[in-house]
C-alpha positions as CSV (number, residue, x, y, z in Angstrom):
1,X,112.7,92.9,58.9
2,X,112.2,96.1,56.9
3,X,114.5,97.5,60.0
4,X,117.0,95.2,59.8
5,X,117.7,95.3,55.8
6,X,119.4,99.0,56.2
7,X,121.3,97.5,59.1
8,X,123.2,94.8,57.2
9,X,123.5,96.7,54.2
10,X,125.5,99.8,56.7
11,X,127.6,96.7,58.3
12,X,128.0,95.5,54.4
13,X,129.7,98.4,53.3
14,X,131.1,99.2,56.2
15,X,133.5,96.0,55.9
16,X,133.9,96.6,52.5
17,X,135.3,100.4,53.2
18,X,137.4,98.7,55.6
19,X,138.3,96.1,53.5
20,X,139.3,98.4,50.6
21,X,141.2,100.7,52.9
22,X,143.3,98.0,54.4
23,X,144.3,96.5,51.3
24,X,145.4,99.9,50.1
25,X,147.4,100.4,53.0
26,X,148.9,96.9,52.0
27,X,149.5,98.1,49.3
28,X,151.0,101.7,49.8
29,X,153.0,100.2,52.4
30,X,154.7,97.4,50.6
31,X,155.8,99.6,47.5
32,X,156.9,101.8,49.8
33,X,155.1,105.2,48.3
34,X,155.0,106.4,51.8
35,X,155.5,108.9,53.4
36,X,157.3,110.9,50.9
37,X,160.0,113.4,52.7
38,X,159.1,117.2,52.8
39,X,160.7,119.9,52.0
40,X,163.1,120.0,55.2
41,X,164.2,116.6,54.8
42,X,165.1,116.8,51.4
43,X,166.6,120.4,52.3
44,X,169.3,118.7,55.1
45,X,169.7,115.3,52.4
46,X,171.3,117.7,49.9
47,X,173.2,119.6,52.7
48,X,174.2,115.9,53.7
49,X,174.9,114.9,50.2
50,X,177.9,118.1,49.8
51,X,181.8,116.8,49.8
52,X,183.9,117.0,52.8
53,X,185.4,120.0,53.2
54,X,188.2,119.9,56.1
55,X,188.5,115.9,55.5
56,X,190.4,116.6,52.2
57,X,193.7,116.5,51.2
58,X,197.0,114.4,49.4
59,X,197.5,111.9,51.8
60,X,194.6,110.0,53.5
61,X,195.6,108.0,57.0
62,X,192.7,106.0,57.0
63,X,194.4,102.7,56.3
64,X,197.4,103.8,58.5
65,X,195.6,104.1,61.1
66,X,193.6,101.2,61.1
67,X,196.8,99.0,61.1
68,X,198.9,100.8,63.6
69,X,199.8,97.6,65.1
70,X,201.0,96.0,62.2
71,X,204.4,96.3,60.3
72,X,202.5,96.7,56.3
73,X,204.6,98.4,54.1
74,X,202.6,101.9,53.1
75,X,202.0,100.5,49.8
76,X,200.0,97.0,50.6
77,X,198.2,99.1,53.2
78,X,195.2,99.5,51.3
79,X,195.1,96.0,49.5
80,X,195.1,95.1,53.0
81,X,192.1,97.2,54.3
82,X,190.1,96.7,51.2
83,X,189.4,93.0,52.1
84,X,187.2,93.6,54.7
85,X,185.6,95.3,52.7
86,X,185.1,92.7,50.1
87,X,183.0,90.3,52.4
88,X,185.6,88.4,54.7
89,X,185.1,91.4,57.6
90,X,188.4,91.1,58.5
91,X,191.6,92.6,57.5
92,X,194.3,90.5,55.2
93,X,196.6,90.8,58.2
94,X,198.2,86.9,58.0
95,X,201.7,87.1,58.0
96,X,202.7,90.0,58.7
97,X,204.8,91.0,61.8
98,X,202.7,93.1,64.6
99,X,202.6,94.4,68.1
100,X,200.0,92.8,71.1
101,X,199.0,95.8,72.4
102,X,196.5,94.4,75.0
103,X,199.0,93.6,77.7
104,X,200.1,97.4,78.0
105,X,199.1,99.0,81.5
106,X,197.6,102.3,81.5
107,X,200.0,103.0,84.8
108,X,203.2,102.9,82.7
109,X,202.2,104.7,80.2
110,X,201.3,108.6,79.6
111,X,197.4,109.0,79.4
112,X,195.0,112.0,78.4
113,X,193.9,111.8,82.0
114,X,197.3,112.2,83.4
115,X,197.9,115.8,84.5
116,X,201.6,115.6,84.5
117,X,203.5,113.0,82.4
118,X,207.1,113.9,83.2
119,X,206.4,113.4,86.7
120,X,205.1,110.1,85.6
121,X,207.8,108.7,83.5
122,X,210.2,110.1,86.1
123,X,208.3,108.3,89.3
124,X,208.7,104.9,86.8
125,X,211.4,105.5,83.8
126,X,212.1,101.8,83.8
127,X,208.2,100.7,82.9
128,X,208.0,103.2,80.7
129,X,211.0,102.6,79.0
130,X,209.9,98.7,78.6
131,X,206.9,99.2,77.4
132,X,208.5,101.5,74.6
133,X,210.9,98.7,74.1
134,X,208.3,96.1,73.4
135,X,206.3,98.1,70.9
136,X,208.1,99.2,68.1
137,X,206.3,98.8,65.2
138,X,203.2,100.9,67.0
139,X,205.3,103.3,68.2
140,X,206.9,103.6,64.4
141,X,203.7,103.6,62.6
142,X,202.2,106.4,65.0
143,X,205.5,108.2,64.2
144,X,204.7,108.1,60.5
145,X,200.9,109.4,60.9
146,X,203.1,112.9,60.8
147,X,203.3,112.1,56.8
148,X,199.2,112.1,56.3
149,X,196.7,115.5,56.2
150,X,193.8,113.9,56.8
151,X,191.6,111.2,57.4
152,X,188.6,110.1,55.2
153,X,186.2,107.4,56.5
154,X,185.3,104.4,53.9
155,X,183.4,101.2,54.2
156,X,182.9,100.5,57.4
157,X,185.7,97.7,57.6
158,X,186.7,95.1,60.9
159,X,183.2,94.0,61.9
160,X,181.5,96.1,64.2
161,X,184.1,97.8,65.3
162,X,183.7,101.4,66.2
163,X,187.3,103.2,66.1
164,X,190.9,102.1,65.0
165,X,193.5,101.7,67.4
166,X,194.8,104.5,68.2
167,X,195.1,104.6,71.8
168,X,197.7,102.5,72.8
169,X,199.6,104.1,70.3
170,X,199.2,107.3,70.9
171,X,200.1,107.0,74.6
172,X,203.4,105.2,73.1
173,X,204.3,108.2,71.4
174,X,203.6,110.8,74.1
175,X,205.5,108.6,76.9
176,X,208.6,107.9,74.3
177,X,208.4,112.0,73.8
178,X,208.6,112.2,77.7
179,X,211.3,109.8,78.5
180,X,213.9,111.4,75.8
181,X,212.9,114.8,77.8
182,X,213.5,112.8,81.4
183,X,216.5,111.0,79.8
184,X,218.3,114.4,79.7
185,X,217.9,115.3,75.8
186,X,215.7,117.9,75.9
187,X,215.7,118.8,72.0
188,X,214.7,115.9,70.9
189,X,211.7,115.1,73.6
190,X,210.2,118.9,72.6
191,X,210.7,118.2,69.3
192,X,209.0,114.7,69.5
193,X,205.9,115.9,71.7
194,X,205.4,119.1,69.2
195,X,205.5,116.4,66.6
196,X,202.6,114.3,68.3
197,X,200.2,117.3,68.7
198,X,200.8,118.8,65.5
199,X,199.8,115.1,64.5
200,X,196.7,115.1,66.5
201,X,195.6,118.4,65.8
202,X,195.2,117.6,62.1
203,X,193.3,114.4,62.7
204,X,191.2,116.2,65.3
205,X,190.8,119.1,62.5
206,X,190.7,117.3,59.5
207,X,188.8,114.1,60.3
208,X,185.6,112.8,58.7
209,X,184.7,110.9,62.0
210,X,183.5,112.2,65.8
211,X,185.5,108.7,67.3
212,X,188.9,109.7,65.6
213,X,188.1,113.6,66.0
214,X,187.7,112.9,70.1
215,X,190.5,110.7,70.3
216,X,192.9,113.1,68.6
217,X,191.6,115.6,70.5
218,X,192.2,114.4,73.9
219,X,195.9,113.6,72.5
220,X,196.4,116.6,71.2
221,X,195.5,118.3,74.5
222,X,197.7,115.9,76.2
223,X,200.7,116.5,74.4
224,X,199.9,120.5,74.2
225,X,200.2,119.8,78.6
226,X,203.9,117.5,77.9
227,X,205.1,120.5,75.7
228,X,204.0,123.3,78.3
229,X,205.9,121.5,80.8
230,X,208.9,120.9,79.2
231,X,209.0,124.6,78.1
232,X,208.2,125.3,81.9
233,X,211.7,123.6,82.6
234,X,213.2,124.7,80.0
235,X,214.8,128.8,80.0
236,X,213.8,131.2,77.7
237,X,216.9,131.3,76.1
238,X,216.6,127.6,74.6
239,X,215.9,127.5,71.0
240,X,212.8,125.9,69.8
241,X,212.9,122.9,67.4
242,X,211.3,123.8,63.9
243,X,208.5,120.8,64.8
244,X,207.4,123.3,67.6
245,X,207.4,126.5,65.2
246,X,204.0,124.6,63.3
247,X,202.9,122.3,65.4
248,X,200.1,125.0,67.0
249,X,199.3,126.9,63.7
250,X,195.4,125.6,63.2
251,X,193.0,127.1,60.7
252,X,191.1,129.8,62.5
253,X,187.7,127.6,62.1
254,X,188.1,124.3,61.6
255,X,184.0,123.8,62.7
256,X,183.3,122.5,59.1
257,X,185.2,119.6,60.3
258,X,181.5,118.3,62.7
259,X,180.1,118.7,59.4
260,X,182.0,116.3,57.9
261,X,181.4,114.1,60.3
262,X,178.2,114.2,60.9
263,X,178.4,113.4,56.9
264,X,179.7,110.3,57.0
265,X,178.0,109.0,59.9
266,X,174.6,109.6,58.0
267,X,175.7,107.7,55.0
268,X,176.7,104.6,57.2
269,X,173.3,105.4,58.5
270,X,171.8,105.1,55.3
271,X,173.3,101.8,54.4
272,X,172.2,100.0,57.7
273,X,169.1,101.0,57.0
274,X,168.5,100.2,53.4
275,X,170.4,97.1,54.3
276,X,168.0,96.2,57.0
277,X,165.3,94.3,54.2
278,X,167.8,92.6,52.3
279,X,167.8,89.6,54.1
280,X,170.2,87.7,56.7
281,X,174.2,88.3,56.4
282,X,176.3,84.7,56.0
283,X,177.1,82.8,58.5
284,X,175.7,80.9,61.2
285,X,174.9,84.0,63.4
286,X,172.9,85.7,61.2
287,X,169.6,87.2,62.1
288,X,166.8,85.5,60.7
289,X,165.3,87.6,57.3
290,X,162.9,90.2,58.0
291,X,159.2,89.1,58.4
292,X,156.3,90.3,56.9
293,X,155.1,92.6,59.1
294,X,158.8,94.2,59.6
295,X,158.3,94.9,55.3
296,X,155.3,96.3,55.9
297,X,156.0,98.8,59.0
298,X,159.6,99.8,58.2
299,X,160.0,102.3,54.8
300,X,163.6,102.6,54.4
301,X,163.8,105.4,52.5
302,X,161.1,107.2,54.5
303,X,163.4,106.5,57.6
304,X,166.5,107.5,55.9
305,X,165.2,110.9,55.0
306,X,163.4,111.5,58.5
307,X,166.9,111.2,60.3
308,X,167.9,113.5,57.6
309,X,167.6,116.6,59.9
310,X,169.1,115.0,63.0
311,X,172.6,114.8,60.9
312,X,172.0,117.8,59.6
313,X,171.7,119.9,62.5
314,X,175.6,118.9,62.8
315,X,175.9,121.5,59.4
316,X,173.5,124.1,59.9
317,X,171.1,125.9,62.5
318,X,168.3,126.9,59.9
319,X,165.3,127.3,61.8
320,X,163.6,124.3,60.0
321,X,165.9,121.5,60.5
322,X,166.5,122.7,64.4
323,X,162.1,122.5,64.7
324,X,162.3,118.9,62.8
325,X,165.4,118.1,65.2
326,X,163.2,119.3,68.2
327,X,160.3,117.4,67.2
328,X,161.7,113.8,66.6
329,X,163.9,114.5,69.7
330,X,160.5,114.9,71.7
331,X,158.5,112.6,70.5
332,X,156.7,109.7,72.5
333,X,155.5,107.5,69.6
334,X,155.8,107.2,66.0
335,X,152.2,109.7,65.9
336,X,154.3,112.5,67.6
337,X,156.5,112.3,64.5
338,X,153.6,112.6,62.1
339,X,150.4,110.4,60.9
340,X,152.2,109.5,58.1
341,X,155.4,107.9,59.6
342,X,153.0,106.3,61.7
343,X,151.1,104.5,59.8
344,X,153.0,104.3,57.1
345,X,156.5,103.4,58.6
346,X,156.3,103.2,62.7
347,X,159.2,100.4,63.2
348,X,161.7,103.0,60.6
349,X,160.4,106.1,63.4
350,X,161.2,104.5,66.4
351,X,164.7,103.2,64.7
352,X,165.2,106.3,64.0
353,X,164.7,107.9,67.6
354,X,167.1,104.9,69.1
355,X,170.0,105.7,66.4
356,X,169.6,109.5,66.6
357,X,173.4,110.2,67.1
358,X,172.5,113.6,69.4
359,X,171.6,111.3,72.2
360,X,176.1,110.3,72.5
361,X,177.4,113.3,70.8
362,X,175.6,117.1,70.6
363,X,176.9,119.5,67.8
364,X,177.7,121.4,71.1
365,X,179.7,119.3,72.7
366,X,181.8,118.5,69.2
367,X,182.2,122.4,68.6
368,X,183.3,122.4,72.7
369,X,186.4,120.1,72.0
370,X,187.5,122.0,68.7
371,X,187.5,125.4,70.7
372,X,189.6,123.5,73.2
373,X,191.8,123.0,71.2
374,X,192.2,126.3,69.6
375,X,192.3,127.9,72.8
376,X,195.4,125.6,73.7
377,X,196.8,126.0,70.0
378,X,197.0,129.9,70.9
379,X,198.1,129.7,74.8
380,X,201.1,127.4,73.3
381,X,201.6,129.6,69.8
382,X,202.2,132.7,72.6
383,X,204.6,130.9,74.9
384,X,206.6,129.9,72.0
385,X,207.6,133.2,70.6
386,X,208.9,133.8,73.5
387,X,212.2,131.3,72.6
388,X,214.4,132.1,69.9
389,X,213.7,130.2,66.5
390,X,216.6,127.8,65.1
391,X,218.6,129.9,62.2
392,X,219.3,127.2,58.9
């Protein structure tokens, strides 16, 4: 017996320790005191936290382009947006006249993938021309993005929707810019498809959002191709239309525009997250409220600042936020991350490694398009200075 007194006492204590350590890790974990986010992370979260600085200017398209296929006066255009944001998830859209864009075939229509539009419209004028006939107010509303200087991403508005609608329309505008050329009147076509990429250039430039920045982009290039083959018809002699003069003068390094983005992407970020614990949307789909265990294993703020260097790697290559980058990016388990995120906030880790926006869109690849477009911006710039410029 005198043997078996120590024993008991050592198991005693030892499920005591145990005991005390669990309910401190109740504890810690509920409130949320950890893990606490290191210098790096709060480092990129104030880098994060700067304004825009290419997304800026007078005239914001954002609820433009959101209602392309809707004829909404410009000044109910934001009443209208804002109501998805105030709960109904939908836009205040009831009434007012708009184009069904879903029926349109890619094969009548001029596309980024095409590689020669005129010979398209010309090998079918009469689709084209029909399918410009039955979308007016699209094809008007695209018309008017010309009036805008940039576009500045709010509350994320139509459901889950990912990107406005700016396909369709845009495809519209570079096949109506083709058809005039076809149709014989060759002023007004250049004109027109300078127009449309000095459009896209600015919303590729000047765009707080990697969706609208790749869309514009591959527009832009598209109609950069419709105006080098118009020119390649055209002699040197013709006078270019003023629209043609500015269309391909971009700021010598628009880069700060991935920035931006990757700005606003991390704040949306940030709101799913913290959004996560509150509790089931309404309606009759809704998830069911977040258990006990989910409170306890998922810190949203600890989550929010360990993404913190994946959004800012979009901004800077300091040598910390690249290593905290490289490090979530290679991780097998929440452990890999560090002790703390795993014991302390596992389930906000492995979020964080699913949503880590790198794995769709590298800073690479986003700096890749905007040099594509310079590149093309110059080629153009060159080829027109070589027509004479229209004397007023």
């Amino acid at each position: 017996m005198p043997r078996v007194e120590p024993i008991l006492q050592f198991i005693k204590w030892s499920l005591i320790v145990v005991l005390v350590l669990v309910l401190a890790w109740v504890g810690l974990a509920s409130l949320h005191l950890l893990p606490r986010a290191n210098a790096i992370e709060q480092r990129s979260q104030a880098l994060l936290a700067m304004p825009p600085t290419q997304a800026v200017g007078k005239r914001d398209a954002f609820s433009s382009v959101w209602l392309l296929e809707f004829a909404i006066p410009e000044g109910d255009r934001d009443r209208v947006v804002a109501a998805a944001r105030g709960g109904s998830g939908r836009f205040a859209t009831d009434g007012y006249r708009f184009d069904d864009l879903s029926g349109i075939a890619n094969g009548d229509l001029c596309i980024p993938e095409d590689a020669d539009c005129l010979a398209k419209v010309r090998a079918r004028p009469n689709a084209a021309r029909a399918a410009i006939a039955a979308h007016p107010v699209a094809l008007a509303n695209v018309a008017a993005l010309a009036g805008f200087d940039h576009y500045r991403r709010q509350t994320v508005v139509a459901g889950s929707d990912p990107l406005p609608p700016l396909a369709v329309p845009a495809w519209l505008q570079t096949t109506a810019a083709a058809l005039r050329f076809v149709d014989g009147d060759h002023a007004e076509g250049l004109r027109r498809a300078c127009t449309a990429a000095d459009t896209w250039a600015r919303l590729a430039t000047r765009a707080d959002n990697f969706g609208v920045q790749a869309v514009a982009a591959d527009q832009f290039l598209a109609n950069a191709r419709l105006v080098a083959a118009m020119l390649d018809e055209l002699p040197v002699t013709v006078t270019i239309p003023d629209a043609c003069q500015t269309a391909f003068e971009l700021p010598p390094d628009p880069s700060a525009v991935v920035c931006d983005a990757a700005k606003a992407m991390y704040r949306e970020h940030a709101t799913r997250l913290r959004g996560f614990l509150q509790g089931p949307a309404s309606g009759p789909a809704a998830a069911p409220p977040p258990n006990w265990q989910t409170r306890l294993l998922f810190n949203p703020d600890a989550a929010i600042a360990l993404s913190s260097p994946l959004f800012a790697s979009y901004c800077s290559k300091d040598a910390g936020i690249t290593s905290a980058t490289a490090r979530i990016e290679q991780a097998n388990s929440p452990l890999d991350v560090g002790f703390g995120q795993a014991v302390f906030n596992s389930m906000g880790t492995n979020l964080v490694r699913i949503t880590n926006p790198r794995r769709w869109r590298t800073p690479e690849a986003a700096m890749a398009r905007l040099q594509a477009i310079l590149a093309t911006a110059s080629i153009l710039r060159e080829r027109i200075e070589r027509h004479p410029v229209a004397v007023h």
